[in-house]
C-alpha positions as CSV (number, residue, x, y, z in Angstrom):
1,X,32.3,-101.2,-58.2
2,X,33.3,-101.5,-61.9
3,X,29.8,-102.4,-63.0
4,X,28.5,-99.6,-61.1
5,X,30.6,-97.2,-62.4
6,X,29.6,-98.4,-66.0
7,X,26.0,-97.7,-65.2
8,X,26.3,-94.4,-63.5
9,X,28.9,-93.4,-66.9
10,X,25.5,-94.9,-69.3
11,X,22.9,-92.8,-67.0
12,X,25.3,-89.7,-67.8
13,X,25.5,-90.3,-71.6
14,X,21.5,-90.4,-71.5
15,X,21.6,-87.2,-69.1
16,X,24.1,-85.7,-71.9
17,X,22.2,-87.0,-75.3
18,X,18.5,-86.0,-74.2
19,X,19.4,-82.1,-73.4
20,X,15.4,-82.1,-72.7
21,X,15.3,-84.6,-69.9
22,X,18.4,-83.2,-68.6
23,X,17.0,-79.8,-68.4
24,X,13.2,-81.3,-67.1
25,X,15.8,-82.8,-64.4
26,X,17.5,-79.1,-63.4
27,X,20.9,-80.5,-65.0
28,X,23.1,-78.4,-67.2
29,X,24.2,-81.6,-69.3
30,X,27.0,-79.8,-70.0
31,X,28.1,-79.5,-66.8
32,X,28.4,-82.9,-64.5
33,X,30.0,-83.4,-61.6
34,X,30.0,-87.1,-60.4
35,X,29.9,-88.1,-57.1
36,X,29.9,-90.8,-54.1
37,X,30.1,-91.7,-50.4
38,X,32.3,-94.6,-49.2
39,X,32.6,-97.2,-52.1
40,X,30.9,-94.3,-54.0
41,X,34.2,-92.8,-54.2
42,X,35.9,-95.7,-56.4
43,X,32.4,-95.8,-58.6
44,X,33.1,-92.2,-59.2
45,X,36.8,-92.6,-59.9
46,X,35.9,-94.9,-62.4
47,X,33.1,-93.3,-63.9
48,X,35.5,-90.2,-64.7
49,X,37.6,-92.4,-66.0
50,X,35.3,-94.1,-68.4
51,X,33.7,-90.5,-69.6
52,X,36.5,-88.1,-68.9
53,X,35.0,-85.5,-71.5
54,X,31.5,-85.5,-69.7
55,X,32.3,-85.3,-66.3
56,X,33.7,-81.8,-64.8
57,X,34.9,-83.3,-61.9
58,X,34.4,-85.5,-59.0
59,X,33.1,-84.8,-55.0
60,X,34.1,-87.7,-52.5
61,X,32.8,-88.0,-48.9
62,X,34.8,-90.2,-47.1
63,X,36.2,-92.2,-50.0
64,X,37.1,-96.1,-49.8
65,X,40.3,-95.3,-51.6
66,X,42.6,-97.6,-52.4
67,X,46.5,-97.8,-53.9
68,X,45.3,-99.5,-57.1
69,X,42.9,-96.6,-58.2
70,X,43.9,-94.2,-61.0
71,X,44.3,-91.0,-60.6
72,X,41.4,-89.0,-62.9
73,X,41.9,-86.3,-64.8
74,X,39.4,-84.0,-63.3
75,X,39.4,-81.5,-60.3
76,X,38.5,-83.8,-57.4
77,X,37.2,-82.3,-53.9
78,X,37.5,-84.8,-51.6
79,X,36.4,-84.3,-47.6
80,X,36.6,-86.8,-44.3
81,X,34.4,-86.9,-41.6
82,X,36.6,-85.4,-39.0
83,X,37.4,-82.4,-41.9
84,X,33.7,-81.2,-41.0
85,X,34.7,-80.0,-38.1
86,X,37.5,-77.3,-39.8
87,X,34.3,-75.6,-42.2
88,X,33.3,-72.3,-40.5
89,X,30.0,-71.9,-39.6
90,X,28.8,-75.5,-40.8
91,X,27.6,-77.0,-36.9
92,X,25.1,-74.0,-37.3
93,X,23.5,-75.0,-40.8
94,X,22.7,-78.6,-39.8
């Protein structure tokens, strides 16, 4: 997870340096949200953590948290399976 979430952090500081490739790429450098599913969760966690001025905030689905994980300093939106359920109008858009 740790070496995952050092790659994802080094794909972001290229995303971030080369505004051009960013842009080609529909990203607002400026602007990154990082995100994961499962043990995605803990690779984005640490990500934010490793590039807290880079990274806006975090989205989790159905996060593999554990008690040992920091708590980053970004706006995290974090949603569970059974959650899907609860969001109006979402069984019609699938």
């Amino acid at each position: 997870v740790q070496r995952r979430a050092e790659e994802l952090a080094e794909v972001a500081d290229v995303l971030a340096i080369k505004r051009g490739l960013a842009e080609t790429l529909g990203a607002d450098p400026s602007r990154m949200l990082v995100g994961g599913h499962s043990y995605g969760g803990p690779t984005a966690i640490l990500a934010a953590l490793l590039r807290p001025r880079l990274f806006q905030g975090l989205v989790l689905h159905d996060p593999a948290l554990g008690s040992s994980l920091p708590k980053p300093p970004q706006p995290v939106f974090s949603i569970v399976g059974d959650q899907y359920a609860a969001i109006p109008g979402l069984a019609s858009e699938v």
